[in-house]
N, C-alpha and C positions, 0 to 999 in steps of 0.2 A: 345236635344230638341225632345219631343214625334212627329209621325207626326199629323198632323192635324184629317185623319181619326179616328186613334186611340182616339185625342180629343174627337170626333163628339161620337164615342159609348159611351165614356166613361157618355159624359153630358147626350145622351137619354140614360142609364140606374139610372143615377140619375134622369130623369125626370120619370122615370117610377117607382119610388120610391125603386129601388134597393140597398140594404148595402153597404159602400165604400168597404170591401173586393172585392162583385163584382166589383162597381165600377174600383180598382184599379188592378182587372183581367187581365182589357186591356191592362193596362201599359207591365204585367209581360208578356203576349201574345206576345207581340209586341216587347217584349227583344227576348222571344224565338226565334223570326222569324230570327231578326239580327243575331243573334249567329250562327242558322241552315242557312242564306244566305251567312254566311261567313265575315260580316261588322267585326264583333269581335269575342272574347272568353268570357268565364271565367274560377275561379278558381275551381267553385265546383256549380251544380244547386242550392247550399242554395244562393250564391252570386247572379246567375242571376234573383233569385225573388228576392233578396233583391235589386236590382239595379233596376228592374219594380216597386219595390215599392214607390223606393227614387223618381222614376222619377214621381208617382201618387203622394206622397206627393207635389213636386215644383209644380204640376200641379192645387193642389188646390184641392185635394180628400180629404178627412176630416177622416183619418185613426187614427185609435186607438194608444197606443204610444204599444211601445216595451214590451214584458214580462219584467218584472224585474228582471230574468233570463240572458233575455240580457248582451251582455259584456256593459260596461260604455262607451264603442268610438261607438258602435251600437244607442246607445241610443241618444251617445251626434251628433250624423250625423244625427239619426231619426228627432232630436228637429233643426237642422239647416236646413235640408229638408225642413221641414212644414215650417219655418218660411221665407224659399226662397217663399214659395209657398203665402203667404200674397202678399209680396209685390214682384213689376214685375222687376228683373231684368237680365239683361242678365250675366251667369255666367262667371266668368274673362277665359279669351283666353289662358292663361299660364296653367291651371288647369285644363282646359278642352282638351285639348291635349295632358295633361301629365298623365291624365285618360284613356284619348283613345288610348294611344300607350301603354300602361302596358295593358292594353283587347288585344289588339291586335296581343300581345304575348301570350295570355293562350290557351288553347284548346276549340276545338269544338263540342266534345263528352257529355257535359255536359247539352245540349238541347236537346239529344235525346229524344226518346220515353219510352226507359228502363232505362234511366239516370231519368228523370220525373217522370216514375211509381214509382222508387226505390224509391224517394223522398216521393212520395204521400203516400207511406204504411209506408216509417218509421216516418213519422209526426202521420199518424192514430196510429202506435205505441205507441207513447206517450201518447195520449188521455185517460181517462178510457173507459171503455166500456159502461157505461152509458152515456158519451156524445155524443160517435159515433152511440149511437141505438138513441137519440135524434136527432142528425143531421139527419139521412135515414129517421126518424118519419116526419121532416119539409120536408126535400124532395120531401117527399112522396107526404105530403097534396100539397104543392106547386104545384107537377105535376099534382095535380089531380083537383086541380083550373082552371091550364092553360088550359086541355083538356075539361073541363066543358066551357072554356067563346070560347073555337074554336067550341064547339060543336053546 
C-alpha cells in the first residue's frame, strides 16, 4: 500500500494537469526510498520501476499499457494492476507476504544512484535520436513556461 503522502503528490500533479508517467513518478520514488531505507530489495532497477508502477496502476493512475515488446506475464500483471486499481480491494494477506519476503531477499544496490543513472542512459539508448531531441525540445519550453509564470 503506497503511503498516503506519496497519494497526496501524486493527485496534486494530476490536478496540475501532469501526464500519468509523472503522475506515476511518485509511486517509482517511493519504491526507491524503500529499497535505499532497507524495507526491501530487488532483482534488477527494471523491476523496482516496475513495482512503482504496478503500485500507480492499483492506485488509480491511468498509465498507458506495456509496449508490445513486453513479455505476455508483464502485460498480463500490467492488465490485473489497472483493473485492482478500478475497484477498491484489499489485496489477499497470503500474496502479499509471499511478495514481501522474496523483496526481502534481493539486493540493495539496485536503487543506487549509478544503478538509476545506468538505467536512465540505457532506456535513452534505445530511443532514436529524434525522440530524445523531441523530449529536451518539450523540456525546454516546459522550463521556460515555469520560469516566465515565477517570474
Amino acid at each position: 500500500m503506497p503511503e498516503q503522502e506519496t497519494l497526496r503528490r501524486a493527485r496534486e500533479d494530476k490536478r496540475e494537469g501532469k501526464s500519468a508517467s509523472t503522475q506515476a513518478g511518485e509511486f517509482v520514488r517511493e519504491e526507491m526510498h524503500h529499497i535505499r531505507e532497507g524495507k526491501h530489495g530487488a532483482a534488477s532497477t527494471k523491476q523496482a520501476i516496475a513495482i512503482g508502477l504496478s503500485k500507480a496502476r492499483r492506485a488509480g493512475v491511468k498509465l498507458g499499457r506495456p509496449p508490445r515488446s513486453a513479455k505476455a506475464t508483464t502485460r498480463r500483471s500490467a492488465k490485473s494492476a489497472e483493473r485492482a486499481g478500478r475497484k477498491r480491494t484489499k489485496p489477499s494477506p497470503r500474496r502479499s507476504r509471499g511478495a514481501t519476503r522474496a523483496l526481502k531477499r534481493e539486493k540493495r544496490s539496485v536503487a543506487s544512484h549509478a544503478a538509476l543513472a545506468r538505467q536512465a542512459r540505457s532506456a535513452a539508448r534505445r530511443r532514436s535520436p529524434r525522440a530524445r531531441s523531441a523530449a529536451a525540445k518539450k523540456a525546454a519550453k516546459t522550463r521556460q513556461r515555469r520560469r516566465r509564470a515565477s517570474a
